[in-house]
N, CA, C and O atoms as a MOPAC input file, in Angstrom:
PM7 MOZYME 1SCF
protein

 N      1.93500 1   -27.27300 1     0.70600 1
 C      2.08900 1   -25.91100 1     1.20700 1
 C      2.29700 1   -25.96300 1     2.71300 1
 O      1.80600 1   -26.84300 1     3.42000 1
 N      3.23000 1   -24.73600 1     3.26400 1
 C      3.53200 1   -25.28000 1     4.45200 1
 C      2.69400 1   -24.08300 1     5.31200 1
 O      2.01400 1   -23.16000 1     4.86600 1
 N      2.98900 1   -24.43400 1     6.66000 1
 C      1.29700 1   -23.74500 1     7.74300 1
 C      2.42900 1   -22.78100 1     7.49800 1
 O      3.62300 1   -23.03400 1     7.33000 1
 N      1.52800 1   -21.11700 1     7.51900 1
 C      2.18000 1   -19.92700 1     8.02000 1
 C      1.50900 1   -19.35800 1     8.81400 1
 O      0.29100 1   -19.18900 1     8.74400 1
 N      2.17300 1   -19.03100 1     9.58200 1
 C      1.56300 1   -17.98600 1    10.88100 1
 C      0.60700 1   -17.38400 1    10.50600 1
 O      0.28500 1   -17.54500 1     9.32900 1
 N      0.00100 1   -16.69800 1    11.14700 1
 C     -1.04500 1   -15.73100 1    11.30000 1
 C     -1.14600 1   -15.35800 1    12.76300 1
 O     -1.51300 1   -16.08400 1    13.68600 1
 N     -0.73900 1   -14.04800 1    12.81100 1
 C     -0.44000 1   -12.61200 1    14.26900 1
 C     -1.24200 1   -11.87600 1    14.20400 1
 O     -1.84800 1   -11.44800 1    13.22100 1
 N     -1.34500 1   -11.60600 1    15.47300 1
 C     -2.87500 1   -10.65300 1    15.91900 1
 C     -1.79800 1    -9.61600 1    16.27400 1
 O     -0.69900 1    -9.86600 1    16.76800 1
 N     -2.35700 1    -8.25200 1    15.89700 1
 C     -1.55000 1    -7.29200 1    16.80800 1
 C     -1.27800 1    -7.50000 1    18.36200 1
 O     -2.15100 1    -8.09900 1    18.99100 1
 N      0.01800 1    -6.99400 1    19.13400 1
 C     -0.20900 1    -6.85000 1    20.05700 1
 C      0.01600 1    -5.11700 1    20.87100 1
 O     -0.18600 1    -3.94800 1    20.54400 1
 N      0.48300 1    -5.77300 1    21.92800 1
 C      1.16400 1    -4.23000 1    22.42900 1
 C      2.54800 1    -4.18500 1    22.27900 1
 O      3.19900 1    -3.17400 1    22.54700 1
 N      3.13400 1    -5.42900 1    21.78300 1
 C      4.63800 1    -5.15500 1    21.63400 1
 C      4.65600 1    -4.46500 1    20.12300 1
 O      5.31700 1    -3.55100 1    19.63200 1
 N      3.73000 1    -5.24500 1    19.68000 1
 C      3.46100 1    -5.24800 1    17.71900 1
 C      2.35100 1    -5.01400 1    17.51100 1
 O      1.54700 1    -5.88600 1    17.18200 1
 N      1.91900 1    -3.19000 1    17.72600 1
 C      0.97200 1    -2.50700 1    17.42900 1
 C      0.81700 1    -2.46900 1    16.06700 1
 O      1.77400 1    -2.77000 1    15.35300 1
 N     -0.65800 1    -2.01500 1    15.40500 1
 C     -0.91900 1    -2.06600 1    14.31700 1
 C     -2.29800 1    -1.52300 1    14.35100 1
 O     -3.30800 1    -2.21400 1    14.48400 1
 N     -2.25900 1    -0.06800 1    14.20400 1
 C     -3.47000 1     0.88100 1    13.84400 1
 C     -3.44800 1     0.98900 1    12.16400 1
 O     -2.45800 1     0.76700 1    11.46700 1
 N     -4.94600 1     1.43300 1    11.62300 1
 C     -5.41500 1     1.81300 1    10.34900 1
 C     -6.37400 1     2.99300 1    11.00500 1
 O     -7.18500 1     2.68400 1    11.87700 1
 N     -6.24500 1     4.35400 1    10.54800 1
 C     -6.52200 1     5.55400 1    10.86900 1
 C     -7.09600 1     6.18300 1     9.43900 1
 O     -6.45000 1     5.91000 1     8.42800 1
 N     -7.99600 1     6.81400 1     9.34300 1
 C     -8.03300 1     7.53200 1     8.40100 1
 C     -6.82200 1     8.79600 1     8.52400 1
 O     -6.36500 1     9.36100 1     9.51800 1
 N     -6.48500 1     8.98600 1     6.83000 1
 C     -5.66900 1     9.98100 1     7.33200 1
 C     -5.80200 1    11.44500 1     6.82900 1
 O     -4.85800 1    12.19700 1     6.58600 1
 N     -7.07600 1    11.72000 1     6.71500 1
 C     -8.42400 1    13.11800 1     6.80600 1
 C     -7.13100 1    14.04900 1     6.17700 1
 O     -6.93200 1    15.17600 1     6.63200 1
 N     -6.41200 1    13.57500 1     5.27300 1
 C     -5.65300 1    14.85500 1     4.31800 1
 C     -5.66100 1    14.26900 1     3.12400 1
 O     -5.77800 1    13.05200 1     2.98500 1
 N     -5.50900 1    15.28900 1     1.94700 1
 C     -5.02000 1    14.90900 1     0.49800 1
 C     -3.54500 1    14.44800 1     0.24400 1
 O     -2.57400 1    15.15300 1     0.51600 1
 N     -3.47500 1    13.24900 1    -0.28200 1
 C     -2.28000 1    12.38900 1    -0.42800 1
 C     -2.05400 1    12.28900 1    -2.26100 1
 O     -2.91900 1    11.76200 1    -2.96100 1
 N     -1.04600 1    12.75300 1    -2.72200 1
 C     -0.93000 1    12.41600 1    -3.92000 1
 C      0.81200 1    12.16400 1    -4.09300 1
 O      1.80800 1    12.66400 1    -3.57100 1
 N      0.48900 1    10.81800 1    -5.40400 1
 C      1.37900 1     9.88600 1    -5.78200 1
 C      2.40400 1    10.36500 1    -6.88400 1
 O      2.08300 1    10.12700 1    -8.04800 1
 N      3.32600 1    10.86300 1    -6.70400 1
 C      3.62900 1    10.70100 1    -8.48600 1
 C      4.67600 1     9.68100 1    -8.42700 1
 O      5.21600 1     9.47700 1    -7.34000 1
 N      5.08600 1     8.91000 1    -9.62200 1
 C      6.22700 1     8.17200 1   -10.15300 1
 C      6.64500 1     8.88300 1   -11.60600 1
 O      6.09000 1     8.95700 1   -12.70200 1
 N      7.93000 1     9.37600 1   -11.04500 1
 C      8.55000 1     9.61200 1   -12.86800 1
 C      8.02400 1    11.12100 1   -13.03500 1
 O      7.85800 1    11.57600 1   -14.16700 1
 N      7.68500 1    12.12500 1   -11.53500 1
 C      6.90000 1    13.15800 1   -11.87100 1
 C      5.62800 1    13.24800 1   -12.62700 1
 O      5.18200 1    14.26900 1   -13.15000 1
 N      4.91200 1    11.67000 1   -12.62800 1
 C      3.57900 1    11.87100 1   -13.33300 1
 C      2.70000 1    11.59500 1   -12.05200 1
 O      2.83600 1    10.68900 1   -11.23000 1
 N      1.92300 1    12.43400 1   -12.08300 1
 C      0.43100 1    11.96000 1   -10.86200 1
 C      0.11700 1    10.31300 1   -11.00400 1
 O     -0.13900 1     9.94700 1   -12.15200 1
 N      0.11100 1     9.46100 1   -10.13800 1
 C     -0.11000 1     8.25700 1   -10.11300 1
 C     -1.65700 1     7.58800 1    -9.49500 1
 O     -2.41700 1     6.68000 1    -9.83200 1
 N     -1.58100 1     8.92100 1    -8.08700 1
 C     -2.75600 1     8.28700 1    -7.56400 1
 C     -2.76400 1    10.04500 1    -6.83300 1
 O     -2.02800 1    11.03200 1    -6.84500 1
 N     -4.19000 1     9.59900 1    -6.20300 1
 C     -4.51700 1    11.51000 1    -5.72700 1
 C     -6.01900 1    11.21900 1    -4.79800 1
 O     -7.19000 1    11.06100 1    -5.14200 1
 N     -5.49200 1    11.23600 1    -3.80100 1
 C     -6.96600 1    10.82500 1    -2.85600 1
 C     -7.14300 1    11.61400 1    -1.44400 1
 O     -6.19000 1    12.15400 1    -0.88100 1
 N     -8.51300 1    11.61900 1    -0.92000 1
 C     -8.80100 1    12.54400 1     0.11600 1
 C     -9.09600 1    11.46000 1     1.21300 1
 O     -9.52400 1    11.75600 1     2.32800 1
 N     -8.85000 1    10.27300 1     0.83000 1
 C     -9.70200 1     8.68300 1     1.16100 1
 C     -8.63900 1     7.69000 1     1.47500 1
 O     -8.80800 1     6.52000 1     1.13200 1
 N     -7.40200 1     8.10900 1     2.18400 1
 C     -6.55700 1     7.57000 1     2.07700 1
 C     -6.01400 1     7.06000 1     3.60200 1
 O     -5.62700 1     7.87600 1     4.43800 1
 N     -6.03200 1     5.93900 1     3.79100 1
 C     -5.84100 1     5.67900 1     5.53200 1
 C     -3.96500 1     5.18800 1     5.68500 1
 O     -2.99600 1     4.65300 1     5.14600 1
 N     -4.44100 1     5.80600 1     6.73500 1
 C     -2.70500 1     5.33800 1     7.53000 1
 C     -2.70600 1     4.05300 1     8.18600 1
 O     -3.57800 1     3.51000 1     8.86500 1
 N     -1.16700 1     3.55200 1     7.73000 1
 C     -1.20600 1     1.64600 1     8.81400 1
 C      0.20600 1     2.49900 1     9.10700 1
 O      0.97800 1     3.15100 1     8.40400 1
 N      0.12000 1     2.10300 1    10.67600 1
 C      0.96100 1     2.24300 1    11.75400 1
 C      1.16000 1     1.25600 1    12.12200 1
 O      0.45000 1     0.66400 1    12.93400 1
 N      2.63300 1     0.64200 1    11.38700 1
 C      3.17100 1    -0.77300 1    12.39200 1
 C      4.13600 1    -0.75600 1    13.16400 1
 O      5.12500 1    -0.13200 1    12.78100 1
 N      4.17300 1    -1.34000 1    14.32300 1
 C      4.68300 1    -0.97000 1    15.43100 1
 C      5.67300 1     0.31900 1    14.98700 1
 O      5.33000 1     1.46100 1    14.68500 1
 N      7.00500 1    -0.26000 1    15.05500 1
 C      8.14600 1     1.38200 1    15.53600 1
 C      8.44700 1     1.96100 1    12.93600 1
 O      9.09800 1     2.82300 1    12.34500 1
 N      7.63400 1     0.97500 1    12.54200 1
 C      8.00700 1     1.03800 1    10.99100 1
 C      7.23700 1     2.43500 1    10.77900 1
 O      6.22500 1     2.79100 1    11.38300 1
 N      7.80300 1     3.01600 1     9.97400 1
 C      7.44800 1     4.42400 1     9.19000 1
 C      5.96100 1     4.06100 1     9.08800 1
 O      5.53900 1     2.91400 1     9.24300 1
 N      5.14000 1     5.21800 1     8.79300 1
 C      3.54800 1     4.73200 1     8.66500 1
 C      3.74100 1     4.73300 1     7.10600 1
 O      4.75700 1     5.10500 1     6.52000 1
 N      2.38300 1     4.16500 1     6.43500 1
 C      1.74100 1     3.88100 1     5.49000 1
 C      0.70500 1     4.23500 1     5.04100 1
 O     -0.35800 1     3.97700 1     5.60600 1
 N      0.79600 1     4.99600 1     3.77400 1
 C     -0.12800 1     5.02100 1     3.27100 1
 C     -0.91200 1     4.26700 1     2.59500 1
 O     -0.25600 1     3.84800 1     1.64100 1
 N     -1.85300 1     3.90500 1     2.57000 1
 C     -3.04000 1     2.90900 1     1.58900 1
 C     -4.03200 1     4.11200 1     0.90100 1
 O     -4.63900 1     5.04600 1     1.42300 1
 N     -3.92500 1     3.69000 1    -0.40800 1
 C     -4.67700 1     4.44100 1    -0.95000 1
 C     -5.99800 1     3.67600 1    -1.96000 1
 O     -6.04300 1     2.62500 1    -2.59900 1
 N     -6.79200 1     4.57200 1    -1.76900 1
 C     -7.77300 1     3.24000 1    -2.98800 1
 C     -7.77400 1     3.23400 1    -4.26200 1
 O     -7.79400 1     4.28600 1    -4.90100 1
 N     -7.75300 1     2.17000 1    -4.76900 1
 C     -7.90600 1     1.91200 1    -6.07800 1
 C     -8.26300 1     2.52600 1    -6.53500 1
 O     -7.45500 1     3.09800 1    -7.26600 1
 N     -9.80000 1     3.07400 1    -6.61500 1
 C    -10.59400 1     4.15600 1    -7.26600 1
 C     -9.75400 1     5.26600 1    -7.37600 1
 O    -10.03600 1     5.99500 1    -8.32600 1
 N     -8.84000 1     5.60000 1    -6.71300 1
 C     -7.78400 1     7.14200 1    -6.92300 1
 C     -6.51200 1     7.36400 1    -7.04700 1
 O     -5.69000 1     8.23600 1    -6.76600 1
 N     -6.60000 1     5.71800 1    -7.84600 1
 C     -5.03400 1     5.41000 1    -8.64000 1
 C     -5.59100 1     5.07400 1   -10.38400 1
 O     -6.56600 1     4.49800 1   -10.86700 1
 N     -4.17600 1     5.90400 1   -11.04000 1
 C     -4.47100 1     5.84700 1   -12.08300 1
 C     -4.28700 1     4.24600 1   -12.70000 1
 O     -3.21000 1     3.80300 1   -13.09900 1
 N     -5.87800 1     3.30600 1   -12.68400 1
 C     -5.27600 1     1.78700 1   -13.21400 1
 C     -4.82400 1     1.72000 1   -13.99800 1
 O     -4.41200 1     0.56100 1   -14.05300 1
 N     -4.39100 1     2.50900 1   -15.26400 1
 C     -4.27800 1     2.23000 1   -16.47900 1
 C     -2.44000 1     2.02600 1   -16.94400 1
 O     -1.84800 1     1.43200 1   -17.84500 1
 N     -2.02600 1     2.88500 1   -15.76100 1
 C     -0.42600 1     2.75600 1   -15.56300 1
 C      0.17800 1     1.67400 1   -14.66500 1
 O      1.39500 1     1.63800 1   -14.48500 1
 N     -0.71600 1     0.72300 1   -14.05500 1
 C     -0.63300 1    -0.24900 1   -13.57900 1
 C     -0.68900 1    -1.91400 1   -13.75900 1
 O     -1.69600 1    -2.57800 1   -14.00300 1
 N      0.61700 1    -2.37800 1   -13.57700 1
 C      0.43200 1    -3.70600 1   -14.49500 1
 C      0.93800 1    -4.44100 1   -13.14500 1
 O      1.83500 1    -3.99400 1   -12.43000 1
 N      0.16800 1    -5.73100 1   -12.89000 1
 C      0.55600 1    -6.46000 1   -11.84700 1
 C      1.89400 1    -7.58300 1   -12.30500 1
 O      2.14100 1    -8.10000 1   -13.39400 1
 N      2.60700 1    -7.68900 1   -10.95700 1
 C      3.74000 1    -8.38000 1   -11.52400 1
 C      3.56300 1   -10.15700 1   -10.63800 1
 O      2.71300 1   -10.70000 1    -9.93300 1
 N      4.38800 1   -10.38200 1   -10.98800 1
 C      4.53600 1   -12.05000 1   -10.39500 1
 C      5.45800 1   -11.96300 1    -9.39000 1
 O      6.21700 1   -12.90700 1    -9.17300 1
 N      5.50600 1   -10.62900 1    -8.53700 1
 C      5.81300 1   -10.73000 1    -6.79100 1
 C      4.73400 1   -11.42400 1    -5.99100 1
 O      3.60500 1   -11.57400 1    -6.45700 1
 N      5.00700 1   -11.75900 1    -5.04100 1
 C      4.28000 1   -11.54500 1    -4.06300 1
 C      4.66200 1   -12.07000 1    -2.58400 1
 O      4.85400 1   -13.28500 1    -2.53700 1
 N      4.77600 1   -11.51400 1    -1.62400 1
 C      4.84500 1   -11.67900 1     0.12000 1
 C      3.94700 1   -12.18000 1     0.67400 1
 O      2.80200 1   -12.39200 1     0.27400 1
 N      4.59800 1   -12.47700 1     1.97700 1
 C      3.47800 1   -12.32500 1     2.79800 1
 C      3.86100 1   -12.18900 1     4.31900 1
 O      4.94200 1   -12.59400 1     4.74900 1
 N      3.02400 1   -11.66800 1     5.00200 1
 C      3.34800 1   -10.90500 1     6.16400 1
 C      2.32900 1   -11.92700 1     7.06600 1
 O      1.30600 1   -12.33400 1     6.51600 1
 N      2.62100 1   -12.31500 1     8.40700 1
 C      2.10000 1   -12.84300 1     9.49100 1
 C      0.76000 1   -12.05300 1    10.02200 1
 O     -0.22100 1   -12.51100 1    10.60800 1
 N      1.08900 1   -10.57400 1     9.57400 1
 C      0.04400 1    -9.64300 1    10.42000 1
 C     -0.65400 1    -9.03300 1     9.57300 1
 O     -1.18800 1    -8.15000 1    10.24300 1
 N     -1.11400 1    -8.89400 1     8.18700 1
 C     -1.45500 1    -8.56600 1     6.84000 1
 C     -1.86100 1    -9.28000 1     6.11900 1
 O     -2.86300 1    -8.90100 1     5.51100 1
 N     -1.18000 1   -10.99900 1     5.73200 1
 C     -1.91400 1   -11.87300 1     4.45000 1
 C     -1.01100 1   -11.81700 1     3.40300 1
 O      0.18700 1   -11.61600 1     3.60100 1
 N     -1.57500 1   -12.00600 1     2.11200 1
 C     -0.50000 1   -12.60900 1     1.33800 1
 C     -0.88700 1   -10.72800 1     0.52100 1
 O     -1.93800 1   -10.13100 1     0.28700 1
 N      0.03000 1   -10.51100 1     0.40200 1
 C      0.22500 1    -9.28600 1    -0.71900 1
 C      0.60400 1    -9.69000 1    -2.27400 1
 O      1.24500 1   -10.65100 1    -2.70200 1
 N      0.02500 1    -8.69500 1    -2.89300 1
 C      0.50100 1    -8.87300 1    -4.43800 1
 C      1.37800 1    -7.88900 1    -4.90100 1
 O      2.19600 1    -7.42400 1    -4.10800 1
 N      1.33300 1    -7.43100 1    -6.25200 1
 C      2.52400 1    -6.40600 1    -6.39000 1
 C      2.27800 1    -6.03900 1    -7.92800 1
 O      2.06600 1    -6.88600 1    -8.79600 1
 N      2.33700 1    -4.64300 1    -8.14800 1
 C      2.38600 1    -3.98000 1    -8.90200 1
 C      3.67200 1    -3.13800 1    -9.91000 1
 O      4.20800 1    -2.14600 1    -9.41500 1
 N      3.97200 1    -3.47500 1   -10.90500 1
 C      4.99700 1    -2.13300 1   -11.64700 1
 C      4.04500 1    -1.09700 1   -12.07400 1
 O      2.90100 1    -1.25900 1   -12.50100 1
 N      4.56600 1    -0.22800 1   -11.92800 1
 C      4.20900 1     1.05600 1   -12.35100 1
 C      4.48300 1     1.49900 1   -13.55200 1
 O      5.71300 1     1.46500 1   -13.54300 1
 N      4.00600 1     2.09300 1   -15.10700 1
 C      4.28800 1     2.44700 1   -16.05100 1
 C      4.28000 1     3.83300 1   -16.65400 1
 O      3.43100 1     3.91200 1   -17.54200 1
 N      4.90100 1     4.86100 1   -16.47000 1
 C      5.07900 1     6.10100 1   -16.80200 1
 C      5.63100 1     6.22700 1   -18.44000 1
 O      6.34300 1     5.34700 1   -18.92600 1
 N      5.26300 1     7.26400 1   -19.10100 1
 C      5.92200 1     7.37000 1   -20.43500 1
 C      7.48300 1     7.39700 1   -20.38500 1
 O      8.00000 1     7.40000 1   -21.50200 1
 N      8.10000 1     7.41200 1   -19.62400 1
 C      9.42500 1     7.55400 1   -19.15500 1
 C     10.04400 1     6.49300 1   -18.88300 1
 O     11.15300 1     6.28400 1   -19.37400 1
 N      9.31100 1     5.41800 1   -17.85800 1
 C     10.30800 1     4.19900 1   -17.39000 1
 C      8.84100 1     3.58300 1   -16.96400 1
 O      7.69500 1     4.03200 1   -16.93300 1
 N      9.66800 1     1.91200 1   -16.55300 1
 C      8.65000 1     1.09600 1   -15.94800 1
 C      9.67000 1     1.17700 1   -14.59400 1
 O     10.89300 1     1.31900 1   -14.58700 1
 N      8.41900 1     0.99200 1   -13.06300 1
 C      9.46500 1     0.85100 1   -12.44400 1
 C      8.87600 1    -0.50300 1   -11.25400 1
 O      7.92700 1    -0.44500 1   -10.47200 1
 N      9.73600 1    -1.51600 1   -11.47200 1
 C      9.52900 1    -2.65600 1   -11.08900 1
 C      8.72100 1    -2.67500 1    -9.43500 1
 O      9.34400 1    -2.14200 1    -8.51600 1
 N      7.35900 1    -3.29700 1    -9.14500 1
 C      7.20300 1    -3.85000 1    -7.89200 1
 C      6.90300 1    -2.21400 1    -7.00100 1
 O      6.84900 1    -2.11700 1    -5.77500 1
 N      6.79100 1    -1.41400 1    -7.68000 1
 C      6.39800 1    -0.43000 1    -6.90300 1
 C      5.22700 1    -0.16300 1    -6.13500 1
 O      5.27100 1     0.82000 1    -5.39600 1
 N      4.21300 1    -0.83400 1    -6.16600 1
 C      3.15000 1    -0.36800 1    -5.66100 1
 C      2.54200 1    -2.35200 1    -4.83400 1
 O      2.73900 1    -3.40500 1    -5.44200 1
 N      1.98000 1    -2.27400 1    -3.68600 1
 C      1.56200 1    -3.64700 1    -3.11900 1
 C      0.27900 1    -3.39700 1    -2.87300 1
 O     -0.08000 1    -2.23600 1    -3.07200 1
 N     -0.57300 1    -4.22000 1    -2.46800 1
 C     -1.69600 1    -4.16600 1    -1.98300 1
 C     -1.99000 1    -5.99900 1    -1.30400 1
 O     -1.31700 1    -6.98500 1    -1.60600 1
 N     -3.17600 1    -5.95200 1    -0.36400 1
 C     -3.60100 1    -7.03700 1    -0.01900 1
 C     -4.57600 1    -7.31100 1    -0.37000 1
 O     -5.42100 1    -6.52600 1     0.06000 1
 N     -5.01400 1    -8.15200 1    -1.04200 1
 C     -6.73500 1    -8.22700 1    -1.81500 1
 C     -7.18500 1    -8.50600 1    -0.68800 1
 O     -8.03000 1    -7.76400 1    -0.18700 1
 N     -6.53600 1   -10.13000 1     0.27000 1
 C     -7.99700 1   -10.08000 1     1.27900 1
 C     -6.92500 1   -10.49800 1     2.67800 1
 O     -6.37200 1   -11.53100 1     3.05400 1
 N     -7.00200 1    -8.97800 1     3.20600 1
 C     -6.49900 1    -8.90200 1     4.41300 1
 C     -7.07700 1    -9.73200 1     5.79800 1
 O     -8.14900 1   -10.21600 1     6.16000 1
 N     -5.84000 1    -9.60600 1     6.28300 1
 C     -6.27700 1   -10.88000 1     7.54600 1
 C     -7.35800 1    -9.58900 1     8.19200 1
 O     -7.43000 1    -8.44800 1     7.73600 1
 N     -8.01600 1   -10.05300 1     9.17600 1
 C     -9.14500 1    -9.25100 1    10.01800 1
 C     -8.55800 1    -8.06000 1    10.78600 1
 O     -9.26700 1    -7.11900 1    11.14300 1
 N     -7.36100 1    -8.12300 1    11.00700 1
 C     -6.45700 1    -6.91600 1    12.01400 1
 C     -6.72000 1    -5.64700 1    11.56900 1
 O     -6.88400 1    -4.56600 1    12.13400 1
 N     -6.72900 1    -6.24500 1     9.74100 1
 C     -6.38800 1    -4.79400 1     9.25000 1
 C     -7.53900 1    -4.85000 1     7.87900 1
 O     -7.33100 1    -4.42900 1     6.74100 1
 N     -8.30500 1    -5.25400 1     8.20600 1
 C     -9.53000 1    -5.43000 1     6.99400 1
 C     -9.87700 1    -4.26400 1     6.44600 1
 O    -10.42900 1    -4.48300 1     5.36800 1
 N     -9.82200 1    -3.35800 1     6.64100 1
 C    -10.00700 1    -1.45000 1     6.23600 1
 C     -8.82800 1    -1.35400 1     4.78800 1
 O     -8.90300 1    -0.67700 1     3.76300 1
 N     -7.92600 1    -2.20300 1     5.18800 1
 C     -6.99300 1    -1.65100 1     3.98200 1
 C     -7.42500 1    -2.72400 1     2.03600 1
 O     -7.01800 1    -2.90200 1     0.88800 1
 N     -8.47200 1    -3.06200 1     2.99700 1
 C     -8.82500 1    -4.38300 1     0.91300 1
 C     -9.42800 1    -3.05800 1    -0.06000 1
 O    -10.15300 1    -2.10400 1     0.21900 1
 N     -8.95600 1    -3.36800 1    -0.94700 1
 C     -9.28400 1    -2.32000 1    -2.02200 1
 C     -8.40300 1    -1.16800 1    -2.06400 1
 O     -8.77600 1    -0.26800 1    -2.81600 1
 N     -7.26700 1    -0.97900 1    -1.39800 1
 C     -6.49600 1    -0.31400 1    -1.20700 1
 C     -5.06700 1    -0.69600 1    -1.43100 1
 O     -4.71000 1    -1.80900 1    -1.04600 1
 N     -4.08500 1     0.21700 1    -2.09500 1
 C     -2.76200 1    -0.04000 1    -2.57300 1
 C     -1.45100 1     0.95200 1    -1.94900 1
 O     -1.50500 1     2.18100 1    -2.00200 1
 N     -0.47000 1     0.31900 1    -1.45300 1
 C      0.71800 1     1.29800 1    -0.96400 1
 C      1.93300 1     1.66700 1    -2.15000 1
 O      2.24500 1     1.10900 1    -3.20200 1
 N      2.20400 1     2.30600 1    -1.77800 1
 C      3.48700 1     2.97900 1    -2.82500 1
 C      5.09600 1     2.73300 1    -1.99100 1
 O      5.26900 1     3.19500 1    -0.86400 1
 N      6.13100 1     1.99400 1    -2.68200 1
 C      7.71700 1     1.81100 1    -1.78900 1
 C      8.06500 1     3.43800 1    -2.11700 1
 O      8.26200 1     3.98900 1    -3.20000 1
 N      8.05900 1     4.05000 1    -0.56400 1
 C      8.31400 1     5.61300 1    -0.77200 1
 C     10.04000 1     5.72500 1    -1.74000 1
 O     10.13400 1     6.84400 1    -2.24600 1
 N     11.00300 1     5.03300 1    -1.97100 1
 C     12.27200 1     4.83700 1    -2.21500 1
 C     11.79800 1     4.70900 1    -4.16900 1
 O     12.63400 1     4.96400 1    -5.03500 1
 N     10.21100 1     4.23800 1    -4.52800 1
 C      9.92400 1     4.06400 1    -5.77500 1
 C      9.02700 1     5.34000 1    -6.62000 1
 O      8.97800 1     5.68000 1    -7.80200 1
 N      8.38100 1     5.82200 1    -5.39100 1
 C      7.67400 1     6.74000 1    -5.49300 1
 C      7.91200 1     8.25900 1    -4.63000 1
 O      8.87500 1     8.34100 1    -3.86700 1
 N      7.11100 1     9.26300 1    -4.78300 1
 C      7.06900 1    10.49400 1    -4.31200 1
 C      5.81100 1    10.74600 1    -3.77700 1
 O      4.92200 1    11.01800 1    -4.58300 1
 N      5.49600 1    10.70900 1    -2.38300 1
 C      4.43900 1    10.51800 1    -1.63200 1
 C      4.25100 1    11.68300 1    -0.94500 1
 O      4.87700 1    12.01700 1     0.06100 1
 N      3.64100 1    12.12100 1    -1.33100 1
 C      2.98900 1    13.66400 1    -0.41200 1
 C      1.85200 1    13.89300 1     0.36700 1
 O      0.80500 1    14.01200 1    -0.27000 1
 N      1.80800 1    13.96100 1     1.26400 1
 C      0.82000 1    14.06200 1     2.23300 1
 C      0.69800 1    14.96700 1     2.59200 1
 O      1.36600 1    15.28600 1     3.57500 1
 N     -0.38800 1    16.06900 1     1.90400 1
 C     -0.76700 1    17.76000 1     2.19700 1
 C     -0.48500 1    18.15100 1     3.85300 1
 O     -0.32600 1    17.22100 1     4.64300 1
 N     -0.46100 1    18.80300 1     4.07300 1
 C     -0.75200 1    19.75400 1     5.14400 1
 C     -1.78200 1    19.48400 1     5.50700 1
 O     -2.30200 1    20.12300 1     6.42100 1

């Protein structure tokens, strides 16, 4: 196995985790996926923010893990999820980091949605 980096945020390559103190709900396929009040924002540098949502307020049962997986310099190794609706499966939609590097340790137990896979709403 070969060495991979590991990056600390900086100021060029910011990287906040915020709570994000609103109701966030998921659907795929127009079905509710996930629905949480507990849901924090990752702000990486100039990239769209992120939602992380927790496990506990995703529906597991429509969730089947796939044999993706990344990995990011500033995050750790990610895994990857399809999503299963009565309608369609839809490949790799959902990631999470089981055990995040220390930058961003707030987000373990927590899963993101590819907004392009999903319908992400973030109340008012």
């Amino acid at each position: 196995m070969t060495d991979r980096p590991v990056l600390e945020p900086t100021s060029e390559h910011p990287i906040t985790v915020t709570p994000t103190g609103r109701r966030v709900v998921v659907r795929v396929g127009g079905e509710v996926i996930a629905d949480t009040h507990d849901a924090l924002t990752l702000q990486e540098s100039n990239y769209p923010a992120v939602q992380y949502i927790p496990m506990s307020d995703v529906v597991a049962e429509r969730l089947r893990r796939s044999d993706t997986s990344t990995y990011c310099p500033f995050k750790g190794d990610a895994g990857y999820y399809d999503v299963r609706t009565g309608a369609e499966t839809v490949a790799d939609a959902v990631w999470t980091y089981a055990e995040p590097y220390p930058a961003v340790a707030e987000i373990a137990g927590h899963v993101a949605f590819y907004p392009n896979k999903a319908d992400i709403v973030v109340e008012p």
